[in-house]
C-alpha positions in Angstrom: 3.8 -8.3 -11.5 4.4 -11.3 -9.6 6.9 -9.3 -7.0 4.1 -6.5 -6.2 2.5 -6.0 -2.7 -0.1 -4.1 -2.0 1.6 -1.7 0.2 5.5 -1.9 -2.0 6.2 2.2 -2.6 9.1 0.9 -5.1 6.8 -1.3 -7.5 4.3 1.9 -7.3 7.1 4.3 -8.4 8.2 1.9 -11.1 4.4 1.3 -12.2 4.1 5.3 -11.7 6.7 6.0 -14.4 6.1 2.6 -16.8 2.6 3.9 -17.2 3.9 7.7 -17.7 1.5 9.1 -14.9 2.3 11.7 -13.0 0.9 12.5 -9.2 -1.3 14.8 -10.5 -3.1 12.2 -12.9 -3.2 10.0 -10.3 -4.4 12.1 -7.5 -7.4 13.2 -10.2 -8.4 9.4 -11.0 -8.5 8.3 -7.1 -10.8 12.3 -6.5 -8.0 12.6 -3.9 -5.2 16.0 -3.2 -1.8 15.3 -4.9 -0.1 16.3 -1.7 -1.6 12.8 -0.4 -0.8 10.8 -2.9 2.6 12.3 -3.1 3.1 11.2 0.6 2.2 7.6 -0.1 5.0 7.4 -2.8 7.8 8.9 -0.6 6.4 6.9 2.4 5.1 9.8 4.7 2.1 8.2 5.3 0.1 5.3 4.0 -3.2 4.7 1.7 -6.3 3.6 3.9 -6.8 -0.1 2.4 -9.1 1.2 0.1 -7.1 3.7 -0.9 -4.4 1.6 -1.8 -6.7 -0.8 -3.8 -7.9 2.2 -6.0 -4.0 3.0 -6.5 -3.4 -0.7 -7.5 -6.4 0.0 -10.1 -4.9 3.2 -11.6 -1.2 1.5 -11.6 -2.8 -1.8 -13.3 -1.8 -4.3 -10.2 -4.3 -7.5 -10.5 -7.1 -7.4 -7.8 -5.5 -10.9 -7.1 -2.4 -9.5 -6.2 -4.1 -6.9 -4.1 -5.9 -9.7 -2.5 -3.2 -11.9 -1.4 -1.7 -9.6 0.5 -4.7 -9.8 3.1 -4.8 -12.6 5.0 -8.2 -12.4 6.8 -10.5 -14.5 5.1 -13.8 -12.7 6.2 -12.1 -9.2 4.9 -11.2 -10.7 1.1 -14.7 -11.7 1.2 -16.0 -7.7 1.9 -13.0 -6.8 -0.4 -13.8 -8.2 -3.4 -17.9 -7.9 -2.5 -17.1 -4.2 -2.9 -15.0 -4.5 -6.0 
């Protein structure tokens, strides 16, 4: 896990199948259309920030790891508040 950024499509995909989930589990879990969360994985568009934090939950990436991908100080703070 220690290679995994927040915003890395590879580790998702690799997380993705590891965990056997498929875009419409995820998609269900995160309340959100598959087509979106489809796009994030083939890199049409990206996850709002908290979007991409409730994918690192469903994948099982470390709210630390999420974390240190930010580096505004004030913004961890309102990050991990809401967490």
């Amino acid at each position: 896990m220690k290679d995994v950024n927040l915003f890395d499509r590879v580790s998702w995909k690799a997380l993705k199948e590891a965990k056997g989930l498929t875009y419409r589990q995820i998609s269900e879990q995160l309340g959100l259309f598959q087509g979106s969360v489809e796009k994030w994985f083939t890199g049409e568009k990206r996850p709002s920030i908290l979007n991409a934090i409730a994918l690192a939950r469903v994948l099982g990436i470390p709210l630390e790891k999420v974390l240190e991908d930010i580096d505004d100080p004030d913004v961890r703070t309102l990050l991990r508040l809401s967490l």
